[in-house]
C-alpha positions in Angstrom: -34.2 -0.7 33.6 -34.7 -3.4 31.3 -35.9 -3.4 27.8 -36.8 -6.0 25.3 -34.7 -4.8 22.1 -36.4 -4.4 19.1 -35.7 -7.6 16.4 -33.7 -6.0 13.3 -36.1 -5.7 10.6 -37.2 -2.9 8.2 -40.6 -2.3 10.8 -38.6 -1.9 13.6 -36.6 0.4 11.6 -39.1 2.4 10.6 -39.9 2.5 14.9 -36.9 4.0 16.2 -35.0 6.4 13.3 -35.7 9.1 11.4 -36.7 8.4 8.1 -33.5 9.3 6.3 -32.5 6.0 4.3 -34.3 3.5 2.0 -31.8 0.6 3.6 -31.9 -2.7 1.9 -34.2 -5.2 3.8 -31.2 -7.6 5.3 -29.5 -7.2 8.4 -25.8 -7.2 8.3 -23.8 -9.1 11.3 -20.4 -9.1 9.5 -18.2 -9.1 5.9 -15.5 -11.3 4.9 -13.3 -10.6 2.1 -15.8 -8.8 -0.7 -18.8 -10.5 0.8 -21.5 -9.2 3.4 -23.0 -11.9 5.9 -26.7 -11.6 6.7 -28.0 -12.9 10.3 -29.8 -15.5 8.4 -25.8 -16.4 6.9 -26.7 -15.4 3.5 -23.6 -14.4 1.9 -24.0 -10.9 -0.2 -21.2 -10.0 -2.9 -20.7 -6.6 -2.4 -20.2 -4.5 -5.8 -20.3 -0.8 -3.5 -18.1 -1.4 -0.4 -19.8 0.7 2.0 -20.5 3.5 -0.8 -16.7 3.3 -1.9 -15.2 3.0 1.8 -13.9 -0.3 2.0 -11.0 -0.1 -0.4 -9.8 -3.1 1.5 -13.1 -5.3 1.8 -13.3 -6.5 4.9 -11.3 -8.4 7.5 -7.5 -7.3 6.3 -5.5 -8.2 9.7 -3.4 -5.2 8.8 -6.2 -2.9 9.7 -7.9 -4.6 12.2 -4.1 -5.3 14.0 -3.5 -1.3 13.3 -7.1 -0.1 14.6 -6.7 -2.9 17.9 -3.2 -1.7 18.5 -3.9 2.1 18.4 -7.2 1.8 20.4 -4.9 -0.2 23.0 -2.7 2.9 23.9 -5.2 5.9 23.5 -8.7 6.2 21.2 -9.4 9.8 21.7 -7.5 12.9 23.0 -8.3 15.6 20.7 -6.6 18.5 18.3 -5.2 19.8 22.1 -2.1 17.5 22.2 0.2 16.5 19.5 -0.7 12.6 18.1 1.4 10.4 16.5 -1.0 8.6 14.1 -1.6 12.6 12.8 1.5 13.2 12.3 2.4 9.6 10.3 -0.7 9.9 8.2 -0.3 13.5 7.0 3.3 12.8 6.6 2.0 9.9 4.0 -0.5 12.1 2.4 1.8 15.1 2.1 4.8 12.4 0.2 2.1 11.2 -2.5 -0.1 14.7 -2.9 3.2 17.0 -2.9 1.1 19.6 -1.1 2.0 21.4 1.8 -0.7 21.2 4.5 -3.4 19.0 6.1 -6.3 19.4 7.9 -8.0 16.5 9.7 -11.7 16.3 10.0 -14.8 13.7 10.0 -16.2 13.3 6.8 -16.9 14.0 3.2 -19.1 16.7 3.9 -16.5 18.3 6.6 -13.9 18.6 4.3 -15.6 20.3 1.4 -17.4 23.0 4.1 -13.5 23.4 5.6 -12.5 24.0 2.1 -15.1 26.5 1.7 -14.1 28.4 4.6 -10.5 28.3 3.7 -11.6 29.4 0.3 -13.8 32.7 2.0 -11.0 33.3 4.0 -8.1 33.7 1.5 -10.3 35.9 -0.9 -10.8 38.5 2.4 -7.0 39.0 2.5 -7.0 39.5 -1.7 -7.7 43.1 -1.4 -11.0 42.0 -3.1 -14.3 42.6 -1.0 -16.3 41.2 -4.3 -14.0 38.2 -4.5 -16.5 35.8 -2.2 -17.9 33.3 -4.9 -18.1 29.7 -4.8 -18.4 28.1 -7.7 -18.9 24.3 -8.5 -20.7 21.9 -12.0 -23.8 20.8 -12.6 -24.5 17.4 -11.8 -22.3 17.8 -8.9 -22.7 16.2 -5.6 -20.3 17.5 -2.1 -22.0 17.0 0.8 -25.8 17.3 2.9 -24.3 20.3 5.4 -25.3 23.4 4.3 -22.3 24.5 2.8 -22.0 21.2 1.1 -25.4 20.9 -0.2 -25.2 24.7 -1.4 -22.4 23.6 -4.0 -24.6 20.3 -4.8 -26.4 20.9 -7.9 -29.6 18.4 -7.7 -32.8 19.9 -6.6 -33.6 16.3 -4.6 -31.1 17.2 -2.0 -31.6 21.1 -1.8 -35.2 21.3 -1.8 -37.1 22.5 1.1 -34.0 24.2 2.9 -33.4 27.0 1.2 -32.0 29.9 1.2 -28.7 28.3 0.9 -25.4 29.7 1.1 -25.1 33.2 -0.5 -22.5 33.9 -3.6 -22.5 30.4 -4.8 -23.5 29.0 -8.5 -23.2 26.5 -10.7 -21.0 25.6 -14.3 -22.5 23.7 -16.9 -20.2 20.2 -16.5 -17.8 20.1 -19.3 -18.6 23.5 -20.6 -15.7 25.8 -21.2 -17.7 28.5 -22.9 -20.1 28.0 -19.6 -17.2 27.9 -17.2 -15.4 31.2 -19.5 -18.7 33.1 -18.7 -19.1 32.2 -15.2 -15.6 33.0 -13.6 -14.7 36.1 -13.0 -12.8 38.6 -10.3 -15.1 37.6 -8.2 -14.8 34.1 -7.7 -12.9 33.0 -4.9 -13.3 29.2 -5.5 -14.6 26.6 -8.0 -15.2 23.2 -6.7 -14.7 20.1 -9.3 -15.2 16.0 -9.0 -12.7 14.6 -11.7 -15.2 12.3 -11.6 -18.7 12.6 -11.3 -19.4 9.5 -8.5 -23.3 10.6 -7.5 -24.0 12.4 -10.8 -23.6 8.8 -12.4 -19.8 8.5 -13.4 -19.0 11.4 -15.6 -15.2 12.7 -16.2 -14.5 15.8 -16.5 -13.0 16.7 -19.8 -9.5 18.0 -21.1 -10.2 21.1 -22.2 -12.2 21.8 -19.7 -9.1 21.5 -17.4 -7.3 23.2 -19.5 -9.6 26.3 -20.0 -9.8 26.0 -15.8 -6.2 26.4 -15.9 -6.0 29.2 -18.2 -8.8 31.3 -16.2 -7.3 30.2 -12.8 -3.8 32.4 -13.9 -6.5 35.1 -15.4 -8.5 35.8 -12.3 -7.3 34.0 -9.3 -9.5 32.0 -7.8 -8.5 28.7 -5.9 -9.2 25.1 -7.8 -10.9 22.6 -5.2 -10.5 18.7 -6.0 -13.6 16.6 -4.8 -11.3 13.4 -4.3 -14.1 12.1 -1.5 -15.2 9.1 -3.7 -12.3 9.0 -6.4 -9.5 9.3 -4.4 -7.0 6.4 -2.3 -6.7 4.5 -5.6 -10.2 3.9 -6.9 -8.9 4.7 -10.7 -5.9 3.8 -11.0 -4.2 7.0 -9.2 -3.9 8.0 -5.9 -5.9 10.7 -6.4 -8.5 11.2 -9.7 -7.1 14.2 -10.8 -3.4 12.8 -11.5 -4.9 11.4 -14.9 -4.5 15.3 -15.9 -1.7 17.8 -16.3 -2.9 19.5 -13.0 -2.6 20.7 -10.0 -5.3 21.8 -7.4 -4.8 24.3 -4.8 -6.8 22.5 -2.5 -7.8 18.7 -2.4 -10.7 16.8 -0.5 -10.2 13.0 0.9 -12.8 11.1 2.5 -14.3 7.7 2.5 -11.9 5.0 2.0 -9.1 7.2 3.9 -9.8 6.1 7.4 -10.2 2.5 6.5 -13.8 2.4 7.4 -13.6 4.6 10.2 -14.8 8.5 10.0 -12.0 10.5 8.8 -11.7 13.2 6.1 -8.7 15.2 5.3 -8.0 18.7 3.6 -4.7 18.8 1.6 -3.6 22.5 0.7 -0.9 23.8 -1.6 1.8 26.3 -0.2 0.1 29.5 -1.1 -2.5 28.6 1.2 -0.2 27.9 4.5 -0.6 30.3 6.9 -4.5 31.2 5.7 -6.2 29.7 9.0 -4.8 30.9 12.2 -5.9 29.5 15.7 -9.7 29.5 16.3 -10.7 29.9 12.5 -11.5 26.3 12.2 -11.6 23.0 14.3 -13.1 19.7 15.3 -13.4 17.8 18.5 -13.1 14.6 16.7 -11.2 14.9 13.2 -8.0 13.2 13.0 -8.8 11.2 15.6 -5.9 8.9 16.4 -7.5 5.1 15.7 -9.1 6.5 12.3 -5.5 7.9 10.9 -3.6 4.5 12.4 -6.2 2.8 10.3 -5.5 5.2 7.5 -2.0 4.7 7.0 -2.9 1.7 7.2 -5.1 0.8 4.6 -2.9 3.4 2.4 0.3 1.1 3.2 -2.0 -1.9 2.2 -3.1 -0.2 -1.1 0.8 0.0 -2.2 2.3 -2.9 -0.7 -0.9 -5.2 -2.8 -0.7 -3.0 -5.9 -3.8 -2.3 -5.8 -4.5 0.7 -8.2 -2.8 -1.5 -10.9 -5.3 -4.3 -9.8 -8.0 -1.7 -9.6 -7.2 -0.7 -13.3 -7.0 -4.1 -14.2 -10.1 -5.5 -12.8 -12.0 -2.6 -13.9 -11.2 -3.2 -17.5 -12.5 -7.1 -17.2 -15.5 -5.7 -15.4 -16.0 -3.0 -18.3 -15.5 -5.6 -21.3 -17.9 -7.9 -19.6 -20.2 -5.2 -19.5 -19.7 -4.4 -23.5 -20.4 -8.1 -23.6 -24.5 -7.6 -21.9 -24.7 -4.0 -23.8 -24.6 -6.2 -27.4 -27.1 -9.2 -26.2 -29.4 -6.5 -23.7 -31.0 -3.6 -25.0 -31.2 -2.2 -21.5 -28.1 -1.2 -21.6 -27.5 2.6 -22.8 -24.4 3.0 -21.6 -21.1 2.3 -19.8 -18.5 4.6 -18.0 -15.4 2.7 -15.9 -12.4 4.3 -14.5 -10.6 1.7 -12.5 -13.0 0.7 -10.3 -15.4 3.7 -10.6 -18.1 2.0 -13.0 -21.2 3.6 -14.2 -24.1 1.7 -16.5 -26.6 3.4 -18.0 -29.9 1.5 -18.1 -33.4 2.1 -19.7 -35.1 2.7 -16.3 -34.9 3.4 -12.9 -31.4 1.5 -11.7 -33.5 1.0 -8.2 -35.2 -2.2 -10.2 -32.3 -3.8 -10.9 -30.7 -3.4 -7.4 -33.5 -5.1 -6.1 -33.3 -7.9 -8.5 -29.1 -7.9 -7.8 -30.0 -8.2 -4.5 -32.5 -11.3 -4.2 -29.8 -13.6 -6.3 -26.9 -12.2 -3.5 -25.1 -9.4 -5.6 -25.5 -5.5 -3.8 -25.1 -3.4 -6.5 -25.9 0.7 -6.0 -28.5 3.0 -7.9 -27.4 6.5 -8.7 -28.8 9.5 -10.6 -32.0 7.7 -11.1 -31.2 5.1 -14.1 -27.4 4.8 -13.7 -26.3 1.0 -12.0 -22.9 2.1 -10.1 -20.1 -0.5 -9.1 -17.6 1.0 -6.7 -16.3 -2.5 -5.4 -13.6 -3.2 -3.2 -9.8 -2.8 -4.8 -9.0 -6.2 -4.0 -11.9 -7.7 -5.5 -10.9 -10.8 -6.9 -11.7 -11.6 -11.2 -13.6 -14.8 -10.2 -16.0 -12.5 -8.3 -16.2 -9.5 -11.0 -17.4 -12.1 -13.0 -19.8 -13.3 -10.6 -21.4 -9.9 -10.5 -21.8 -10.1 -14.7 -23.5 -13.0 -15.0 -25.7 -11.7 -12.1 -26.3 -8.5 -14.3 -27.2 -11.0 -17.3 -29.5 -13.0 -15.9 -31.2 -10.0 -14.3 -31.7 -8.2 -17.9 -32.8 -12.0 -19.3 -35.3 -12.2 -16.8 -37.4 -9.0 -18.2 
C-alpha cells in the first residue's frame, strides 16, 4: 500500500503524535560539530545538545566508527547471553566510580525506578518492616514513570495522575534542619541531584551533605546520586558529586552515557551486591551492545580530549560573559555555571527568549519557567560560546 507522507511541519505534527512536546518549529536533517542543520540548510548553534546528550556534538568518527563497527557484528541479543561491549563499559564505569556493581537499562527515568526498587528491596532484608520511605528535595526532577515522577517535586508533572507511589516525600533543598526532621528509621532511601538540572541549576550545599552524611551513619538509609544530567564530565568531574567529600551508595547515569543512543546505568556500592537476585529486575533492551560500544566510546573520547578540563574552562568564559550582559541588562537576575551546567535567571518566562535565540540561529533551553539553561556540547569551541553571548545581547537590546 502506498501513502503520500506527510511534509515535516508543526501541522503535520500536530496530525499524527500525541501531544506531548512543544518542539521548536524547524525540521532537523542532521548536526555537524555544535551545529544543527535545518532542511531548509539553516545552520542552528546548539547551546543544549539534545537536553545534555551529546557530550560529543555531533559527527565524532570515533563514535560513529564504534556504533558502525558494533552494529556490523551483532545489534541486539539481550541480558540472556554474556556481551562484550557490557562487560568493557561497566569495567570503565566501575575504574572511575570505584563502585562495585552495574546495572544496565534504557533511560533516565529507568535507572532512578531500578534504584527505587533496589532501595525497597534492601530495606525488606533490614529487619525493618517500617523502613520503606523514599525520600528526595524539593525542586527536584527524576523521571515521568511513576516511580520517577513520584520522587519529582513539581506539581506540572504529577498532576492529574495521582495517587503516586506510597511512602515517598519530599526535603526542603538545602535544608538541614528540613532534611534532620524528615529522616528517620524509616527511610529506606533519599534521592539527591548535586545539581539541580530541571529545577533551574541549583547545587546542593556543603552542609547539607554533610548533615546527609551524619544522618545516613544515624539511621541507615541508602544515599541515591541523580548523575542523569550532571554526570560524564558536564562539570568538570566525572560524576557531580566528586566536587564533595562523598560517597553515594547508589549512582544514576543517563543521557550523554550512550553517546546519543538509549542507555542508562545503575552503579551500586559493595553493601548492595548481592541485593537483586535473578528475576527481581530486568530489561529486554538495556545494555544493549551498540549503545555501551558507543558509550565507551564517547567516555574514551571525553579523556583522550580533556574535555572536563575544557568543560570547566569554557564554562568560566561562558559565565564571565554572562556577568558582562547581567551589568548592561536588567533582565538578568541571576547566573549559576558549573562547567558546562549554566543556569540564567531572567525577569520573565525563559520561553521568550528561546524563541528570540532561535530566529537569529542560537537553540538555547527554557527551564523552571524563567531560568535560560545552557548545557552545550563539551567540545564546544570559545569562538562559538561567544557566538551564543552576543546572541543573548542583542536579544535583551532588542526589548
Amino acid at each position: 500500500m502506498n501513502m503520500k507522507q506527510m511534509p515535516i511541519t508543526p501541522e503535520s505534527e500536530q496530525a499524527l503524535f500525541f501531544h506531548n512536546y512543544a518542539r521548536l518549529p524547524i525540521a532537523i536533517t542532521h548536526g555537524d560539530g555544535s551545529w544543527l542543520v535545518s532542511d531548509t540548510g539553516i545552520r542552528y548553534l546548539d547551546m543544549i545538545a539534545g537536553i545534555g546528550v551529546n557530550a560529543l556534538g555531533y559527527g565524532d568518527k570515533r563514535l560513529i566508527n564504534a556504533i558502525n563497527e558494533q552494529a556490523a557484528k551483532i545489534i541486539h541479543a539481550s541480558n540472556l547471553f554474556l556481551l562484550q561491549p557490557q562487560f568493557a563499559l561497566a569495567e570503565k564505569l566501575l575504574e572511575i566510580s570505584g563502585l562495585s556493581k552495574v546495572f544496565f537499562a534504557n533511560s533516565g527515568t529507568e535507572a532512578i525506578e531500578a534504584s527505587i526498587k533496589m532501595a525497597r528491596k534492601w530495606a525488606a532484608s533490614s529487619g525493618n518492616d517500617r523502613k520503606k520511605e523514599i525520600l528526595s528535595l524539593s525542586n527536584c526532577f527524576h523521571g515521568r514513570t511513576y516511580g520517577a515522577m513520584s520522587l519529582t517535586a513539581k506539581a506540572k508533572y504529577t498532576d492529574g495522575f495521582e495517587p503516586l507511589l506510597p511512602d515517598t516525600g519530599m526535603i526542603n533543598f538545602n535544608d538541614p534542619l528540613d532534611l534532620e526532621k524528615k529522616v528517620s528509621e524509616r527511610t529506606a532511601a533519599v534521592f539527591i541531584e548535586i545539581i539541580q538540572g530541571e529545577g533551574g541549576i541549583h547545587q546542593i550545599s556543603a552542609p547539607f551533605i554533610e548533615k546527609l552524611n551524619e544522618l545516613r551513619q544515624r539511621h541507615n538509609f541508602l544515599i541515591v546520586a541523580d548523575e542523569i544530567q550532571a554526570g560524564c564530565g558536564r562539570t568538570g568531574k566525572f560524576f557531580s558529586y566528586l566536587h564533595f567529600d562523598f560517597e553515594p551508595d547508589l549512582v544514576c547515569l543517563a543521557k550523554p552515557l550512550g553517546g546519543g543512543l538509549p542507555l542508562s546505568a545503575v552503579l551500586g556500592s559493595e553493601s548492595l551486591s548481592d541485593v537483586f537476585s535473578y528475576g527481581n529486575h530486568g530489561t529486554t533492551f538495556g545494555g544493549n551492545p551498540v549503545a555501551c560500544a558507543a558509550g565507551l566510546a564517547m567516555i574514551e573520547a571525553i579523556y583522550e580530549d580533556n574535555l572536563m578540563a575544557h568543560a570547566v574552562e569554557i564554562g568560566s568564559f561562558i559565565k564571565t560573559g554572562l556577568l558582562q550582559l547581567a551589568q548592561k541588562h536588567s533582565q538578568i537576575t541571576a547566573i549559576r555555571q558549573y562547567g558546562l551546567m549554566i543556569g540564567m535567571t531572567v525577569d520573565k518566562e525563559a520561553k521568550f527568549y528561546v524563541e528570540k535565540a532561535l530566529k537569529k540561529h542560537v537553540i538555547i533551553n527554557a527551564t523552571s519557567q524563567n531560568v535560560i539553561r545552557l548545557l552545550p556540547p563539551l567540545n564546544i569551541s570559545q569562538g562559538e560560546a561567544q557566538q551564543c553571548i552576543m546572541v543573548l545581547d542583542e536579544i535583551f537590546n532588542e526589548e
